[in-house]
N, CA and C atoms as a LAMMPS dump frame, in Angstrom:
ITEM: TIMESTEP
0
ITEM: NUMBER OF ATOMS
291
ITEM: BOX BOUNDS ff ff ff
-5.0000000000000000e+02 5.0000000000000000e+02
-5.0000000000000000e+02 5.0000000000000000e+02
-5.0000000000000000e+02 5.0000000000000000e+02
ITEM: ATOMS id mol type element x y z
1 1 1 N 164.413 -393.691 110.408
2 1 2 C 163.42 -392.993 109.618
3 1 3 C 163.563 -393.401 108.157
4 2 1 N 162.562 -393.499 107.6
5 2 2 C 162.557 -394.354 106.563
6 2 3 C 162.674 -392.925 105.34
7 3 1 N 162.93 -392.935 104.366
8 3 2 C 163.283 -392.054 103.079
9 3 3 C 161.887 -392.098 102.176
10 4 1 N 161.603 -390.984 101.845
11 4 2 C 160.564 -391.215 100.634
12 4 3 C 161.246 -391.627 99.019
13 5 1 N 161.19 -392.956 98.599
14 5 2 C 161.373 -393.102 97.418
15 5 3 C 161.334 -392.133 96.371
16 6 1 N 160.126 -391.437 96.495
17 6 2 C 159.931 -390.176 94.601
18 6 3 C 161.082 -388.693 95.7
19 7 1 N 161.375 -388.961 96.809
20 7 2 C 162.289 -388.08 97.159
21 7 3 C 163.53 -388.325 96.474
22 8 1 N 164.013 -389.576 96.984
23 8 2 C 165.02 -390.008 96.945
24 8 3 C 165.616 -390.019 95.164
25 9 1 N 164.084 -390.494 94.151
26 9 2 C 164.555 -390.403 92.63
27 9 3 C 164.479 -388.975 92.36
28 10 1 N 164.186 -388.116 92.667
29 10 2 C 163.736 -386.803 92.811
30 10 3 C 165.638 -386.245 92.83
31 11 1 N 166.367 -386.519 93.843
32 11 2 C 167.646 -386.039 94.141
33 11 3 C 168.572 -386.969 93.122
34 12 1 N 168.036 -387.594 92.622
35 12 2 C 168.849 -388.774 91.782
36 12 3 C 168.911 -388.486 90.521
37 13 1 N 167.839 -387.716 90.262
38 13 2 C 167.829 -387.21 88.587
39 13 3 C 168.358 -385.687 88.869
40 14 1 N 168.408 -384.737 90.319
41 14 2 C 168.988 -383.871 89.879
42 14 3 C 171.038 -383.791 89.983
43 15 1 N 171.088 -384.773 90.49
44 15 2 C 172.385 -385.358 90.339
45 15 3 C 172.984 -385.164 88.716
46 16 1 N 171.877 -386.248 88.257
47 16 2 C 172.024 -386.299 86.957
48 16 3 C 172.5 -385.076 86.235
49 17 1 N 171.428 -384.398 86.172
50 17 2 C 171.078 -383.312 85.571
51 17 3 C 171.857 -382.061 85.703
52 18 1 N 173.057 -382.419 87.378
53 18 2 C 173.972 -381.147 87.468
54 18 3 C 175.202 -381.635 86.912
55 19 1 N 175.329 -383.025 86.475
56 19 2 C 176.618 -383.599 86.205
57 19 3 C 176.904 -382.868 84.922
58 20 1 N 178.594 -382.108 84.877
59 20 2 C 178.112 -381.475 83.714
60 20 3 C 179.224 -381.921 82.554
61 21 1 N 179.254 -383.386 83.035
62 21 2 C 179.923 -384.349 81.923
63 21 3 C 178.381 -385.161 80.97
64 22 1 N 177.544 -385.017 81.698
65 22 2 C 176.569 -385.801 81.215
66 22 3 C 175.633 -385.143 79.826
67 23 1 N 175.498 -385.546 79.021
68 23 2 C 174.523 -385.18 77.937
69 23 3 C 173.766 -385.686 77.838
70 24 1 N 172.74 -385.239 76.538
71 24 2 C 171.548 -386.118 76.415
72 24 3 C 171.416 -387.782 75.922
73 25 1 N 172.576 -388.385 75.48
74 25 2 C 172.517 -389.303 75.313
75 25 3 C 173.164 -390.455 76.601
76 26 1 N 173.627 -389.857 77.395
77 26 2 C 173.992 -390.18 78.456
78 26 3 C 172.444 -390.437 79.387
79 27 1 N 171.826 -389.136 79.545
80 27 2 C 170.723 -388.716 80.195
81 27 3 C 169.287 -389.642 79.956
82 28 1 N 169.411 -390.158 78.59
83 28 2 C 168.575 -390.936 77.433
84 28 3 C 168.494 -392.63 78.119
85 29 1 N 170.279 -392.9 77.969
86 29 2 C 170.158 -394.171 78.298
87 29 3 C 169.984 -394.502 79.65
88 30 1 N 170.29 -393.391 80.781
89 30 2 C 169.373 -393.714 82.423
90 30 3 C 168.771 -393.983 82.62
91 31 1 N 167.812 -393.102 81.909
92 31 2 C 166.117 -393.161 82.223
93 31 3 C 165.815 -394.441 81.412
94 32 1 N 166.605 -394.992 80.481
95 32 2 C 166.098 -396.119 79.882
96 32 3 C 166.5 -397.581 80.994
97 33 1 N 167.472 -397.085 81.42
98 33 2 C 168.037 -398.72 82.715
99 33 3 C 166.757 -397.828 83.788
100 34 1 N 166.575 -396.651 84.255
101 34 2 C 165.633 -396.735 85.343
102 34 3 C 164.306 -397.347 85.028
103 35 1 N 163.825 -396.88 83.676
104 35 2 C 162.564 -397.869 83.148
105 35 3 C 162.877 -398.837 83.15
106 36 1 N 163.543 -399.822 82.573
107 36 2 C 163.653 -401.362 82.658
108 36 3 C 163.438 -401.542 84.217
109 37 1 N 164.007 -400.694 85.317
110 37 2 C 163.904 -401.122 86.59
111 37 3 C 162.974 -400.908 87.072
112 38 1 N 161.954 -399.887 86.78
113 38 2 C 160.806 -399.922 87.161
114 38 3 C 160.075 -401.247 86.642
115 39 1 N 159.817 -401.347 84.994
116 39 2 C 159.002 -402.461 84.731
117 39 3 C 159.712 -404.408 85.416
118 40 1 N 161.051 -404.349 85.832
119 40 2 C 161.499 -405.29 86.946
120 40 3 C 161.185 -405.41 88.144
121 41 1 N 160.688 -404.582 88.221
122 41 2 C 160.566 -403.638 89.822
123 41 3 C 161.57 -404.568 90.91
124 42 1 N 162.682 -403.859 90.307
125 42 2 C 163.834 -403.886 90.775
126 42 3 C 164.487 -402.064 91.13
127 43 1 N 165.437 -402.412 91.947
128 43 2 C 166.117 -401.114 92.569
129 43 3 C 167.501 -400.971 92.202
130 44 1 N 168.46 -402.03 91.72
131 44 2 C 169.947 -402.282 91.885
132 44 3 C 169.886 -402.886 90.996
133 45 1 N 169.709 -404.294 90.424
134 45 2 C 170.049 -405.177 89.753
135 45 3 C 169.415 -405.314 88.295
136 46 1 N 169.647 -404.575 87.46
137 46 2 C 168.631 -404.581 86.366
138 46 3 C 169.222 -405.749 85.323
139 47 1 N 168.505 -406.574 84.048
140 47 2 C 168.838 -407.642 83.132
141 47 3 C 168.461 -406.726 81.663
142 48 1 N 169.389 -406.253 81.377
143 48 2 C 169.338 -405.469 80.113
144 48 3 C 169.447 -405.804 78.646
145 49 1 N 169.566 -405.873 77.799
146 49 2 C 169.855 -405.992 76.791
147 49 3 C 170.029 -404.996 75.468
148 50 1 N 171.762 -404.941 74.803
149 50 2 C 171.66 -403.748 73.79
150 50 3 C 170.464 -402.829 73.092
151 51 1 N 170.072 -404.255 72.457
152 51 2 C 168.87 -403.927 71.36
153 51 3 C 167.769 -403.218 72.262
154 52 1 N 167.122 -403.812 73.602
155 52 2 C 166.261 -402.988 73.733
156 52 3 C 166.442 -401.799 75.077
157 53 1 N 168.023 -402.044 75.041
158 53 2 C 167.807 -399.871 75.665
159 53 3 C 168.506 -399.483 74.387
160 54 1 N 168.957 -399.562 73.194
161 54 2 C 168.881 -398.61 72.263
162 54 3 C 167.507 -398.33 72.156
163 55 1 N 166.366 -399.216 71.695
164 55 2 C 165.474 -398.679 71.234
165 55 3 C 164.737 -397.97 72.765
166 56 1 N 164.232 -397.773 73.717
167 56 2 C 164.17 -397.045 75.026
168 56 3 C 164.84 -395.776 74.602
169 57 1 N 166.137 -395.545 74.307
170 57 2 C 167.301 -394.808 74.475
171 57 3 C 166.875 -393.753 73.32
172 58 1 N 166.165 -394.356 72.317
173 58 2 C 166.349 -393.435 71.042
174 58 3 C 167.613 -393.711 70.307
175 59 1 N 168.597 -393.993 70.674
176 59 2 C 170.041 -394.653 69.507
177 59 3 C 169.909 -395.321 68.661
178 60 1 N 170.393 -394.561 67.756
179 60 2 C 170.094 -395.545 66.828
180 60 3 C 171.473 -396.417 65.863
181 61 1 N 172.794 -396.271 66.449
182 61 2 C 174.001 -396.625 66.16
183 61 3 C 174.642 -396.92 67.099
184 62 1 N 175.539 -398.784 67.013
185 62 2 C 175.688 -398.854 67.988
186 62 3 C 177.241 -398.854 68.654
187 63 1 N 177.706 -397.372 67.44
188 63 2 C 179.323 -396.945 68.08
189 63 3 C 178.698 -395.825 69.069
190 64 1 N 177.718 -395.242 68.838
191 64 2 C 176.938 -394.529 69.772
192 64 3 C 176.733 -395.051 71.104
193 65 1 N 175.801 -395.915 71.237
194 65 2 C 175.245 -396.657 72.146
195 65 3 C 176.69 -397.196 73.085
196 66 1 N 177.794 -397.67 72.175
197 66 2 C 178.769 -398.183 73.009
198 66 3 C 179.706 -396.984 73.705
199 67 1 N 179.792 -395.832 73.116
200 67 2 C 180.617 -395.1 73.514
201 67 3 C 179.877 -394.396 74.888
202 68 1 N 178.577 -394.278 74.652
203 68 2 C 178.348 -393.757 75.987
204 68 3 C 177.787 -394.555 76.745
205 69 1 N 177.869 -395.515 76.803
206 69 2 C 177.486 -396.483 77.935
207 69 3 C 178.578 -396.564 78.145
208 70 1 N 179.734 -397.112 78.06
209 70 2 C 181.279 -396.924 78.118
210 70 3 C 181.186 -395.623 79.263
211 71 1 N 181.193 -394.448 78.978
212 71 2 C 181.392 -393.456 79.728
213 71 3 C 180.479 -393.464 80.904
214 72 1 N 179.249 -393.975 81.185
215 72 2 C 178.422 -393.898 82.508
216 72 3 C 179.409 -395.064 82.938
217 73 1 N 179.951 -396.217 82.861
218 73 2 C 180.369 -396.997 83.371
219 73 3 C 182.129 -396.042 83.83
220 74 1 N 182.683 -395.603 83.249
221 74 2 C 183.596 -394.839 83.638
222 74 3 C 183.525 -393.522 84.355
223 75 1 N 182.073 -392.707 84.297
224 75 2 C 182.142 -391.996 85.408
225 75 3 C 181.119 -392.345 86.949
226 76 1 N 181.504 -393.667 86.905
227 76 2 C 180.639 -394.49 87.976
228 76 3 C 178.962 -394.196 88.423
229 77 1 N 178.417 -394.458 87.333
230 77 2 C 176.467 -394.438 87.058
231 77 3 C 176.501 -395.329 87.096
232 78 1 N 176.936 -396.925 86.519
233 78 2 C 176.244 -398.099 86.356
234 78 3 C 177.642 -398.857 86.277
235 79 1 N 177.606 -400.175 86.981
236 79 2 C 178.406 -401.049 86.636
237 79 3 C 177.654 -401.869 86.011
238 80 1 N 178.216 -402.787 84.914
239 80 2 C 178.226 -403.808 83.521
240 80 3 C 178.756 -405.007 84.052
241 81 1 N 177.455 -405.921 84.217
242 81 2 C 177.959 -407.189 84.018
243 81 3 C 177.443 -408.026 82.787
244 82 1 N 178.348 -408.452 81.78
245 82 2 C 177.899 -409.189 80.745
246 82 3 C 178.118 -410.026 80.9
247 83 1 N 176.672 -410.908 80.409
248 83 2 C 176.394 -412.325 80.026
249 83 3 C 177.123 -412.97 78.916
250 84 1 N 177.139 -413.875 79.142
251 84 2 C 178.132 -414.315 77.308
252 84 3 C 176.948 -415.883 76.906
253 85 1 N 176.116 -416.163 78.183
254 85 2 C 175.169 -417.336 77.851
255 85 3 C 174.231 -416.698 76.573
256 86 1 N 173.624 -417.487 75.868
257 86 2 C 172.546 -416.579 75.433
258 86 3 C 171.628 -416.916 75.925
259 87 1 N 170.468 -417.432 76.999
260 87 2 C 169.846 -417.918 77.817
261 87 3 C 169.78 -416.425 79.063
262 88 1 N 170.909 -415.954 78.775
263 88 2 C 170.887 -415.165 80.189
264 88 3 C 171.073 -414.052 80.092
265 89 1 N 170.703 -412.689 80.653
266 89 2 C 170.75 -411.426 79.686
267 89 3 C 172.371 -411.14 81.007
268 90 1 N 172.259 -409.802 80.199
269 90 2 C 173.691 -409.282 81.038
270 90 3 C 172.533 -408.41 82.255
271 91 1 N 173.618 -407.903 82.962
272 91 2 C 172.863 -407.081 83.648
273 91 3 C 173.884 -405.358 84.128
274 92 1 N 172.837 -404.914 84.62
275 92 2 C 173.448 -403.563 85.049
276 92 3 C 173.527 -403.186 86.273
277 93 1 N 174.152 -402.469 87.546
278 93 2 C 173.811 -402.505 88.496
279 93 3 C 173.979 -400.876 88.855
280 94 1 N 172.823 -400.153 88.704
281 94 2 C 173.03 -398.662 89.495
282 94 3 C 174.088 -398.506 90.618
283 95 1 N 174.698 -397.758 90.472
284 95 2 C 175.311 -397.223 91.523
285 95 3 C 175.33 -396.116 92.021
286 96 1 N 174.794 -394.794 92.038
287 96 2 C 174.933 -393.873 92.044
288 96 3 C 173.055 -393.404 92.37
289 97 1 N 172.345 -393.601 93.781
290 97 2 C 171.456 -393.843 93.887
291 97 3 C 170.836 -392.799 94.842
C-alpha cells in the first residue's frame, strides 16, 4: 500500500514541531532544505548552498547559520556532504523522513 506523500510531510513537520530541542531557527532552516527540495524535486538528496539557505532561512549571520546547522546535523535531521570543487555545490541528505 502505497503512503500519501502530504501525509507523510504532514507527520514530518509534526515531528519537527514536537522536537523540543528544536527552535525557530532550526525550524527556519528545514523548511528552507525542504524548499530547495521541492524546487529539485528531489526527496533525499538536496545541492545546497550557504548563501542561499541563509537567505530562505532568514539568517542573517553566519556564526548563526553555522551553529545551527551544526546541531540538525548532530541531532540527526540532515547529513552534510561538502563540496570543496567550486563547480559543484555540497549537498544535504534528509534523514529523518
Amino acid at each position: 500500500m502505497k503512503t500519501d506523500p502530504s501525509k507523510k510531510g504532514m507527520e514530518y513537520l509534526d515531528n519537527i514541531c514536537n522536537d523540543p530541542r528544536l527552535n525557530v531557527w532550526h525550524i527556519s532552516l528545514l523548511l528552507a532544505i525542504a524548499r530547495l527540495a521541492y524546487r529539485q524535486n528531489e526527496s533525499k538528496i538536496i545541492r545546497v548552498s550557504r548563501s542561499k539557505l541563509m537567505a530562505m532561512s532568514h539568517i542573517n549571520t553566519t556564526p548563526t547559520y553555522h551553529k545551527y546547522f551544526k546541531e540538525l546535523q548532530n541531532y540527526g535531521y540532515i547529513k552534510y556532504i561538502p563540496s570543496y570543487h567550486p563547480g559543484y555545490r555540497s549537498t544535504v541528505e534528509l534523514l529523518q523522513q
